[in-house]
C-alpha positions as CSV (number, residue, x, y, z in Angstrom):
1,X,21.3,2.4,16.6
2,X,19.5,2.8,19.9
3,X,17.5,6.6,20.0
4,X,15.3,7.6,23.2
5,X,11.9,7.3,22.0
6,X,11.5,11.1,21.4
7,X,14.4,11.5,19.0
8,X,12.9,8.4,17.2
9,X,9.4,9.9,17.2
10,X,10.8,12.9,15.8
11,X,13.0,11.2,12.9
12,X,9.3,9.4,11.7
13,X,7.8,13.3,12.4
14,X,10.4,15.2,10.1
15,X,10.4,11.8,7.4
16,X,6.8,12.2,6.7
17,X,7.1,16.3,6.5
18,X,7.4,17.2,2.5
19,X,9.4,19.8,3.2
20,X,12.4,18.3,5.4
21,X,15.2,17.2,3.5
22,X,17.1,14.2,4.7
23,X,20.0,17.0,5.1
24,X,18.0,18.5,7.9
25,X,17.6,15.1,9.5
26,X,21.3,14.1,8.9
27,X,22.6,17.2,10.9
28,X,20.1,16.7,13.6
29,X,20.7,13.2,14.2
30,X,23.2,12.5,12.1
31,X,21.9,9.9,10.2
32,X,21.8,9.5,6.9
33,X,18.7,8.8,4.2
34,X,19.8,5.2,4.2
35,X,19.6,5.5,7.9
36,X,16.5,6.5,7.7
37,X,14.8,4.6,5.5
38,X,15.7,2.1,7.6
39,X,14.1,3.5,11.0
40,X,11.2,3.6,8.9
41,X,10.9,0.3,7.3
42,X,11.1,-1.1,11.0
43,X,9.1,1.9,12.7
44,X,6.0,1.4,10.4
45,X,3.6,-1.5,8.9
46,X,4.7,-2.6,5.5
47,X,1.7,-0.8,3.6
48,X,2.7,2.4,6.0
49,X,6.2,2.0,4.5
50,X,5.2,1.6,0.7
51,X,3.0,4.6,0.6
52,X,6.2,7.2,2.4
53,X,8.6,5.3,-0.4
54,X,6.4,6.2,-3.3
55,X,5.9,9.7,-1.4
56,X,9.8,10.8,-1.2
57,X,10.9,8.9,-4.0
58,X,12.3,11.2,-6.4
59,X,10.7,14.2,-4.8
60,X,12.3,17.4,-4.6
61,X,11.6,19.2,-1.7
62,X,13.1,16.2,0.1
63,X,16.5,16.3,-0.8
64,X,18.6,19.7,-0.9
65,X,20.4,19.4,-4.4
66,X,17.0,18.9,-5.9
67,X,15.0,21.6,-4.3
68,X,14.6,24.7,-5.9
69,X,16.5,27.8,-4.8
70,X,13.4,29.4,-3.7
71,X,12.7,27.1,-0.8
72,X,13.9,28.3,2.3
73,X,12.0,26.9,5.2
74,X,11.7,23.5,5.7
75,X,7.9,23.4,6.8
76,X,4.5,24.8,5.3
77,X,3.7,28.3,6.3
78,X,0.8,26.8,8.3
79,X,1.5,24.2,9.4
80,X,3.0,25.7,12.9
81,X,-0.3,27.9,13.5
82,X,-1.1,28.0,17.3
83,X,-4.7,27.1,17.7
């Protein structure tokens, strides 16, 4: 799958955030965590790659049916700050 360069700087962007699920990604972009995982395996070095696996796997705030119900935002409270 062929994305303009912003779209597929934006998939890496939204990976790496804790607190978007692949959900968020798959109905942006539709593309699934599979799809995902792979942009990232090719987007980023091998050691780059090993670190975000260990960093999703298995965590919560990642995928939708994990997360708790009190989650509803899918980014940090600062993290959006104008500076």
């Amino acid at each position: 799958m062929l994305l303009p360069p912003e779209d597929h700087s934006r998939i890496i962007e939204m990976a790496w955030e804790d607190r978007t699920p692949f959900e968020a990604i798959e109905h942006c972009y539709r593309l699934t965590e599979s799809d995902v995982i792979r942009i990232m395996q090719r987007s980023l070095k091998p050691s780059s790659f090993k670190l975000w696996r260990k960093r999703v796997a298995g965590r919560r705030t990642k995928h939708l049916q994990l997360r708790s119900a009190e989650v509803r935002r899918g980014f940090a409270p600062g993290q959006y700050k104008h500076r």
